[in-house]
DOZALO-424572 format. One line per 8 residues: their letters; for each residue z, x, y of C-alpha. Coordinates in nm, 3 decimals. Each point is the difference from the previous one (the first is absolute). Layout:
REM residues N
A	Z,X,Y; ...
***
This chain:
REM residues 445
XXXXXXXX	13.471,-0.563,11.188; 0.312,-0.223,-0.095; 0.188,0.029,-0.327; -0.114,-0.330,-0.082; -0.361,0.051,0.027; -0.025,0.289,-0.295; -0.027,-0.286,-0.250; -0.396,-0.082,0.074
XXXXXXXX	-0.100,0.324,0.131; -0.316,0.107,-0.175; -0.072,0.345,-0.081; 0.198,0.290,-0.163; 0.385,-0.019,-0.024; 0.308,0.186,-0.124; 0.217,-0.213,0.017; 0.416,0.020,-0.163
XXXXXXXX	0.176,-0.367,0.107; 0.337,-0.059,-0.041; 0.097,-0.381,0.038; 0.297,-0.161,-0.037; -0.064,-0.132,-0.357; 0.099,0.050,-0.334; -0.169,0.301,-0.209; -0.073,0.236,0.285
XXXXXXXX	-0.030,0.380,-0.135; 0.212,0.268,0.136; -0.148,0.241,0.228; 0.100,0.335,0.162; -0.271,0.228,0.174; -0.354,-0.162,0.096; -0.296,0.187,0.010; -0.346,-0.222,0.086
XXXXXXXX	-0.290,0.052,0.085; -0.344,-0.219,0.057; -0.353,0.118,0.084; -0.305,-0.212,0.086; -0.343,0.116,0.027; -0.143,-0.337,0.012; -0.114,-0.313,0.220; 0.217,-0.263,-0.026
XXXXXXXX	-0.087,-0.312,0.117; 0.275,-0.308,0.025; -0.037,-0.405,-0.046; -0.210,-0.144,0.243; 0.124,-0.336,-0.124; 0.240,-0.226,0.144; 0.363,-0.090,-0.169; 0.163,-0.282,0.156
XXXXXXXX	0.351,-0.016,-0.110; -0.015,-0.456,0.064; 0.312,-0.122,0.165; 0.361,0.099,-0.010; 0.194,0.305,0.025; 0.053,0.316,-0.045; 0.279,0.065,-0.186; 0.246,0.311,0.057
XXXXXXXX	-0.156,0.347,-0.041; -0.327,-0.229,-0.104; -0.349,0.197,0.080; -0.390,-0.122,0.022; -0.206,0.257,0.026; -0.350,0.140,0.059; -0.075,0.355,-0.009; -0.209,0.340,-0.073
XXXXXXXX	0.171,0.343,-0.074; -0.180,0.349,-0.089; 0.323,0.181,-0.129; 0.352,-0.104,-0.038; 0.323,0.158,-0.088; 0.307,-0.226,0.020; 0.399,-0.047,-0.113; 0.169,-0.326,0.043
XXXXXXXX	0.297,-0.113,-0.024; 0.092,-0.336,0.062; 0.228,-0.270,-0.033; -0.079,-0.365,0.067; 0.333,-0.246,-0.051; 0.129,0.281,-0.227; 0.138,0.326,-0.062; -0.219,0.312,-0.004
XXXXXXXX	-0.061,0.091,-0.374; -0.096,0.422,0.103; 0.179,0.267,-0.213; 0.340,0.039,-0.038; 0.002,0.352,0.146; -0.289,-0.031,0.296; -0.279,0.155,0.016; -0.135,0.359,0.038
XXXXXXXX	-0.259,0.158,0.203; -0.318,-0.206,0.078; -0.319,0.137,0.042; -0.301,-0.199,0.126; -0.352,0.078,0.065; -0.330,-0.220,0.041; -0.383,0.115,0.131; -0.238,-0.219,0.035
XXXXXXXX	-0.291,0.269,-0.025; -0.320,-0.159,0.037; -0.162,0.081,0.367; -0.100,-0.255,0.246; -0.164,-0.294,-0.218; 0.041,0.187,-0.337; 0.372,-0.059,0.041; -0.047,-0.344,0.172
XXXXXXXX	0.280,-0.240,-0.091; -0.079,-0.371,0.158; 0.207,-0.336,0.011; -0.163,-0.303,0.133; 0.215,-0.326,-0.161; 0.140,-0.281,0.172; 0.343,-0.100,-0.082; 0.081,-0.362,0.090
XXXXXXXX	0.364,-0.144,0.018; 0.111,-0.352,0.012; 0.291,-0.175,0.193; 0.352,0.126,-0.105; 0.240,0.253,0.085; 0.006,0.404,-0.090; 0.364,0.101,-0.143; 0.197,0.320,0.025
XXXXXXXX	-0.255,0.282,-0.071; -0.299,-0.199,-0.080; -0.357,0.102,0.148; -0.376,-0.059,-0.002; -0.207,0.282,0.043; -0.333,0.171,-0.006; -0.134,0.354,0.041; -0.209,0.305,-0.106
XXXXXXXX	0.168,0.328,-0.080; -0.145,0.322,-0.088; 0.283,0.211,-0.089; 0.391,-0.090,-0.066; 0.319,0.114,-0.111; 0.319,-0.231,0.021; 0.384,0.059,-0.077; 0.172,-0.331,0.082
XXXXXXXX	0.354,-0.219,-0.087; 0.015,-0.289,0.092; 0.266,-0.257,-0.062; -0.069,-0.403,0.067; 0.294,-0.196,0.000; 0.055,-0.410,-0.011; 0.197,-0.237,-0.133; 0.079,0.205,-0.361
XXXXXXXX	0.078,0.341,0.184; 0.092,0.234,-0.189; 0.177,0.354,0.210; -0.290,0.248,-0.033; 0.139,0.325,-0.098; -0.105,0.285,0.183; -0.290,0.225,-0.119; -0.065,0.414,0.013
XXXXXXXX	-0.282,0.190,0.002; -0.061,0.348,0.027; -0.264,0.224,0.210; -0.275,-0.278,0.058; -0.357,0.215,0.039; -0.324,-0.242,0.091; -0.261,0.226,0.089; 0.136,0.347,0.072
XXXXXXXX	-0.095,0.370,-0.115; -0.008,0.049,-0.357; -0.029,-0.380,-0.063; -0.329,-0.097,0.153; -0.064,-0.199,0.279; 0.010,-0.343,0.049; -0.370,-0.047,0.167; -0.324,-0.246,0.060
XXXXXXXX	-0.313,0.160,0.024; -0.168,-0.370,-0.054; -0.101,-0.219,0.298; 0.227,-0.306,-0.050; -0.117,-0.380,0.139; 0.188,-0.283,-0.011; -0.118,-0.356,0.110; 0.264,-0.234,-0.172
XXXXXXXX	0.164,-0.250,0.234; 0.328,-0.250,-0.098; 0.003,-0.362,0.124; 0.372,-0.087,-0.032; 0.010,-0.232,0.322; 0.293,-0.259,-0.195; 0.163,0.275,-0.201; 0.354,0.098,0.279
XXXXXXXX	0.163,0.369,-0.088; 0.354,-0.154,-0.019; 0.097,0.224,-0.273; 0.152,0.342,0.127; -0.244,0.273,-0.001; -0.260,-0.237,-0.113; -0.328,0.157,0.081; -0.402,-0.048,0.060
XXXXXXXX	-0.213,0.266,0.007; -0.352,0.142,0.054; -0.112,0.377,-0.044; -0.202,0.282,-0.063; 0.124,0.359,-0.065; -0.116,0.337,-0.039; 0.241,0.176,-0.144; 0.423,-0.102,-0.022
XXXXXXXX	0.328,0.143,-0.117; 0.288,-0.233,-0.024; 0.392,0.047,-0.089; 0.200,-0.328,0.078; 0.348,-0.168,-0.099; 0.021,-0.366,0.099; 0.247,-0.280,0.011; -0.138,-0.324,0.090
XXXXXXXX	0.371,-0.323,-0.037; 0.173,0.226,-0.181; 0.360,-0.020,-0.068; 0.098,0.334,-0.141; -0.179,0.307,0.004; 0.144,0.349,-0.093; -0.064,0.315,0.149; -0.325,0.190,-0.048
XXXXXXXX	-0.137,0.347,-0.024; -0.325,0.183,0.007; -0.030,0.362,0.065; -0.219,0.187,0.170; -0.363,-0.229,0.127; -0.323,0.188,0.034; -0.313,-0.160,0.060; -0.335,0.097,0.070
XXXXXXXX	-0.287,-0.264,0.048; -0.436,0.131,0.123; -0.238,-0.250,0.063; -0.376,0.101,0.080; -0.208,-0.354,-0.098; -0.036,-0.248,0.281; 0.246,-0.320,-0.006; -0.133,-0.343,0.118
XXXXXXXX	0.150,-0.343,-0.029; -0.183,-0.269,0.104; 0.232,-0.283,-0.073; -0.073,-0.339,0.168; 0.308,-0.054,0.041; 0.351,-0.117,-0.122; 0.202,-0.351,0.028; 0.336,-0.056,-0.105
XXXXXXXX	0.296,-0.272,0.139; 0.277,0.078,0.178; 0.200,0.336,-0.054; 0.320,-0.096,-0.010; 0.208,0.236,-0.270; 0.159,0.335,0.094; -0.236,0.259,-0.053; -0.291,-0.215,-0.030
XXXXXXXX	-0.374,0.129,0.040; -0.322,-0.050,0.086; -0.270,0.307,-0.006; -0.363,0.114,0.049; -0.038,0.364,-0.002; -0.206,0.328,-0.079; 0.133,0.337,-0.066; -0.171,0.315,-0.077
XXXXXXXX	0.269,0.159,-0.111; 0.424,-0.056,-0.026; 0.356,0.128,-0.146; 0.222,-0.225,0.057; 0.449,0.021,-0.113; 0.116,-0.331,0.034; 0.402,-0.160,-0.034; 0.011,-0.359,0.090
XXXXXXXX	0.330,-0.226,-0.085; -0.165,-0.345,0.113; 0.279,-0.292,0.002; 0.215,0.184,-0.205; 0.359,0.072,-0.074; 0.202,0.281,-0.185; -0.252,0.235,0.040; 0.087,0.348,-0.063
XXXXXXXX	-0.122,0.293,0.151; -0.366,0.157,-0.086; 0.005,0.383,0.053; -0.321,0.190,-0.008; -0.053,0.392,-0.022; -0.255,0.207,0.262; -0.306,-0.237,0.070; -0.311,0.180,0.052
XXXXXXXX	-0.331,-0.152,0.068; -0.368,0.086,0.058; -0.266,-0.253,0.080; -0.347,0.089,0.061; -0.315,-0.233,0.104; -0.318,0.212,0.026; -0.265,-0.259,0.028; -0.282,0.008,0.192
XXXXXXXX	-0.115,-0.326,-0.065; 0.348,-0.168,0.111; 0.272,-0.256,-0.034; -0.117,-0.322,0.082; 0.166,-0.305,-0.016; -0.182,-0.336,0.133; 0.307,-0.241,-0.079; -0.145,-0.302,0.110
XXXXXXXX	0.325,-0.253,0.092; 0.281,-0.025,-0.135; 0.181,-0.323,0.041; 0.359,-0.103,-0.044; 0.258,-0.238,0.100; 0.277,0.049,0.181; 0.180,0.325,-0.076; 0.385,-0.039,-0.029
XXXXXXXX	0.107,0.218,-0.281; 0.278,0.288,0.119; -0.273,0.291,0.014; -0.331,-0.171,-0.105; -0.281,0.153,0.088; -0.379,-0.086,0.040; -0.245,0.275,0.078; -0.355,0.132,-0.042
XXXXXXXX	-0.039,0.406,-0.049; -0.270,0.267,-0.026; 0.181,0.346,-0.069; -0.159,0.341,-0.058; 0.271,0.207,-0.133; 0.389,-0.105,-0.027; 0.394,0.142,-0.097; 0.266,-0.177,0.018
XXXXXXXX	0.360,-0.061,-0.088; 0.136,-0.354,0.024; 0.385,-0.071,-0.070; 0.020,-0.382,0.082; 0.288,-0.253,0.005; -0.023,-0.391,0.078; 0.246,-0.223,-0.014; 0.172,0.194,-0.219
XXXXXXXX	0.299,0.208,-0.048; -0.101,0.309,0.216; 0.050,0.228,-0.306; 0.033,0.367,0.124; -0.318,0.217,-0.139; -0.059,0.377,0.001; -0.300,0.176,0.056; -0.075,0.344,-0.032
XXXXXXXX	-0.205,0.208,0.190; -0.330,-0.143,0.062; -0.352,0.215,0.061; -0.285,-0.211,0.081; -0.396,0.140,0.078; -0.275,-0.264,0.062; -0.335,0.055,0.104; -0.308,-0.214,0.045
XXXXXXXX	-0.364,0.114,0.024; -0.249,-0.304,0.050; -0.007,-0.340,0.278; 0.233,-0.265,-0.069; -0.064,-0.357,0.075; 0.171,-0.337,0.017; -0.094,-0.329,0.089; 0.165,-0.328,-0.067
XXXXXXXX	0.178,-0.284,0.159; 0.350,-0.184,-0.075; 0.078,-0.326,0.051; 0.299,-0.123,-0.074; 0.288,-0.228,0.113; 0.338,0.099,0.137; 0.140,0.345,-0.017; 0.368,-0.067,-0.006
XXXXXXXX	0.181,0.174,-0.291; 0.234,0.327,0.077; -0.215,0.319,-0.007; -0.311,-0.244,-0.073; -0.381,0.148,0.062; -0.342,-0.030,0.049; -0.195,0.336,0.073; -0.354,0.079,-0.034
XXXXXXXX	-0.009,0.424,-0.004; -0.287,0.274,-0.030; 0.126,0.328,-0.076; -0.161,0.277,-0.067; 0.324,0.250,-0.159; 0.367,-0.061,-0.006; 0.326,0.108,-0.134; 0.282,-0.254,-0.027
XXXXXXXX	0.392,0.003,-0.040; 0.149,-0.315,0.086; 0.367,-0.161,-0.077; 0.071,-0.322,0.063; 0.263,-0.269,-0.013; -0.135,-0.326,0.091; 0.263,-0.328,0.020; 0.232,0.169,-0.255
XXXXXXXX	0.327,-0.154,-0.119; 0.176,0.263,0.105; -0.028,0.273,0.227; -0.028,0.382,-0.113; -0.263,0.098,-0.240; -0.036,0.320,0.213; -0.174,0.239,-0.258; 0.065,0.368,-0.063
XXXXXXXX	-0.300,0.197,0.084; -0.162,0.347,-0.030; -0.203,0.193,0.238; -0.367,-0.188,0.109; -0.321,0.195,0.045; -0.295,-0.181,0.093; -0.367,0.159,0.012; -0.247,-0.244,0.069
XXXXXXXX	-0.415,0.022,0.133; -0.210,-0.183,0.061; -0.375,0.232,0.005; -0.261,0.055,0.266; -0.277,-0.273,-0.022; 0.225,-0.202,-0.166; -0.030,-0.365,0.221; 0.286,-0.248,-0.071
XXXXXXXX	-0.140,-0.359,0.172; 0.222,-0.345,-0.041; -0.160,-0.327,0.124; 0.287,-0.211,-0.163; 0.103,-0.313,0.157; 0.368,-0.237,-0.028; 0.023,-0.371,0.048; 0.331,-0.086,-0.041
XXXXXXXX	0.013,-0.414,0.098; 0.377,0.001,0.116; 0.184,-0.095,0.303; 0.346,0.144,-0.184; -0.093,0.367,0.106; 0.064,0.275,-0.246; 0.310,0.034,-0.204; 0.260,0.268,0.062
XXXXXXXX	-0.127,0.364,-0.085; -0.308,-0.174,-0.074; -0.344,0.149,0.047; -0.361,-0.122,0.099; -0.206,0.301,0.065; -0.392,0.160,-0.019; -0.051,0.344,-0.019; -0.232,0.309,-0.054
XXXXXXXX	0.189,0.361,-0.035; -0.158,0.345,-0.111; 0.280,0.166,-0.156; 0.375,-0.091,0.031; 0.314,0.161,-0.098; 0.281,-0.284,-0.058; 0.438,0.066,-0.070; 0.151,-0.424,0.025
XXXXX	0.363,-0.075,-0.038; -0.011,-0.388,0.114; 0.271,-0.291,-0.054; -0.085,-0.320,0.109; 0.248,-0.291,-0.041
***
């Protein structure tokens, strides 16, 4: 689930959002928390956006939430307005509680955009989302740039003991497809996306053209995300244009459930250095009904944007930690020791094709995966304006299982219609994996 996307979520929400505009209230320690016992059942209309574009950090959206617990902060063409001193701890939890179909939460709209062009940050989206908690900051920058100052936050706690956890007992469906076929992801990090989730814990700072950005701090991460309902999207499919910005993305995917830590400077300069505390993550699917995820086919244009990515996704359980630089300034991160347990009980499934026209940007993609559990620490430096960026990091433990009677099947297919080949670090790739245990330091240039 994408910052952007909160806006139309249905459902409960907690919500504290900090934007850079006049009057915003002061703020030290956080403490939310949402509960839904309740169906929840999306728009099964269409909204068609007409022609022309999407402006920077622009969203259309389409989507179904049970619970949600989320912090923003975000600057679009100006200066963060957060408090003067930073902020305290943050403490986040969200259940959706009702089992099976008393707890479904279902999104079935059609979102239709006309010809035009997606700027910096802009996306379209749809998806269904039982449980949520989100800390992000996010700075947008364009022609009126203002520096973004850096921001600080204390112990962040989504889910953990003594908090309560951040969990889906609901069976979540999602059917919503995008038809975008004219609309090109030029802008950097511009974005289309399709989902359904069981259960998710995000912490994320993001610069997407920035010009300044001052160093950031957030102490110690833990994170604890359960799913037990079944997850099914059965999209019919997504079309965009061309992907042509830095960053850019196209996405179909179903996760049971994920904790994701995320640092991302996308076509960016002066960017100071993020430093996070101890990371510690635990992401459990126990569903016996499954992750399914019938993504029908997703179809682009040609995909030239410096780390663009196109892929289709069914995931049972998933960690990670993501420290990301392109085209960029390489700014040197730190990382403290990371802990990571996943562990999926149910069958995962994928399915889905992707056509699409030349893969030739830097550290471009297109990947169709089936996983059943993984854990995740990647850092990566992908056509950078300088070289370095090589992060300070703690000690890595990784525990991740996938159960007995647990089948993970992928009958993806790729099309890509080029006679260029695949661009350098690039990736076309189709693949099923039970349980995998991932450390990535990668530059590509």
């Amino acid at each position: 689930m994408t910052r952007k996307s909160l806006s139309l979520m249905a459902g409960v929400a907690a919500a504290a959002i900090i934007t850079g505009a006049p009057g915003a209230f002061a703020q030290t320690a956080i403490n939310q928390t949402a509960t839904n016992a309740s169906t929840v059942t999306g728009s099964a209309s269409t909204v068609n956006t007409g022609i022309g574009n999407l402006a920077i950090g622009s969203s259309a959206a389409i989507g179904a939430s049970g619970a949600v617990s989320s912090t923003s902060v975000t600057g679009i063409n100006q200066a963060f307005n957060s408090p003067t001193l930073g902020f305290g701890t943050v403490q986040q939890a969200a259940s959706n509680t009702g089992v099976g179909a008393a707890g479904l939460v279902t999104n079935s709209g059609t979102l239709t955009i006309g010809a035009g062009t997606a700027g910096a940050g802009a996306s379209a989206s749809i998806g269904a989302t039982g449980a949520a908690a989100s800390l992000s900051v996010a700075g947008i920058g364009g022609a009126t740039n203002t520096a973004f100052t850096g921001q600080t936050f204390g112990a962040v706690t989504q889910g953990t003991v003594g908090v309560g956890a951040i969990s889906n007992a609901g069976n979540i469906l999602n059917t919503g497809t995008i038809g975008a076929g004219t609309q090109v992801l030029a802008g950097t990090g511009a974005s289309a996306s399709i989902s359904a989730t069981g259960a998710t814990a995000s912490v994320s700072r993001t610069a997407i053209d920035a010009t300044s950005f001052g160093a950031s701090t957030v102490g110690n991460i833990g994170q604890a995300t359960s799913n037990t309902g079944s997850v099914g999207n059965t999209s019919t499919g997504l079309t965009v244009g061309a992907l042509s910005g830095a960053g850019s993305s196209a996405s179909v995917g179903a996760t049971g459930s994920n904790a994701t830590v995320s640092v991302a400077a996308l076509n960016s300069a002066g960017i100071g250095t993020t430093t996070l505390g101890t990371v510690t993550q635990s992401s459990i699917n126990n569903n016996a009904t499954g992750v399914s995820n019938i993504g029908g086919t997703v179809t682009t244009g040609n995909i030239s944007g410096n780390g663009a990515g196109v892929s289709i996704s069914a995931t049972g359980a998933m960690g990670s930690v993501s420290v990301a630089s392109i085209a960029s300034n390489a700014a040197v991160n730190t990382v403290g020791v990371t802990n990571q347990t996943t562990t999926s009980t149910g069958a995962v499934g994928n399915s889905g094709s992707i056509v699409a026209g030349a893969l030739t940007g830097v550290g471009a993609s297109a990947n169709i995966g089936a996983t059943g559990a993984a854990s995740s620490f990647s850092v990566s430096s992908i056509s950078d304006t300088a070289a370095g960026g090589i992060p300070v990091v703690g000690n890595i433990t990784q525990t991740t299982t996938n159960s007995a009677s647990s089948a993970v099947t992928n009958a993806g297919t790729i099309s890509l219609a080029s006679t260029s080949g695949i661009g350098a670090g690039g990736s076309a790739a189709v693949s099923a994996m039970g349980a995998g245990s991932f450390a990535s330091f990668r530059s590509v240039k």
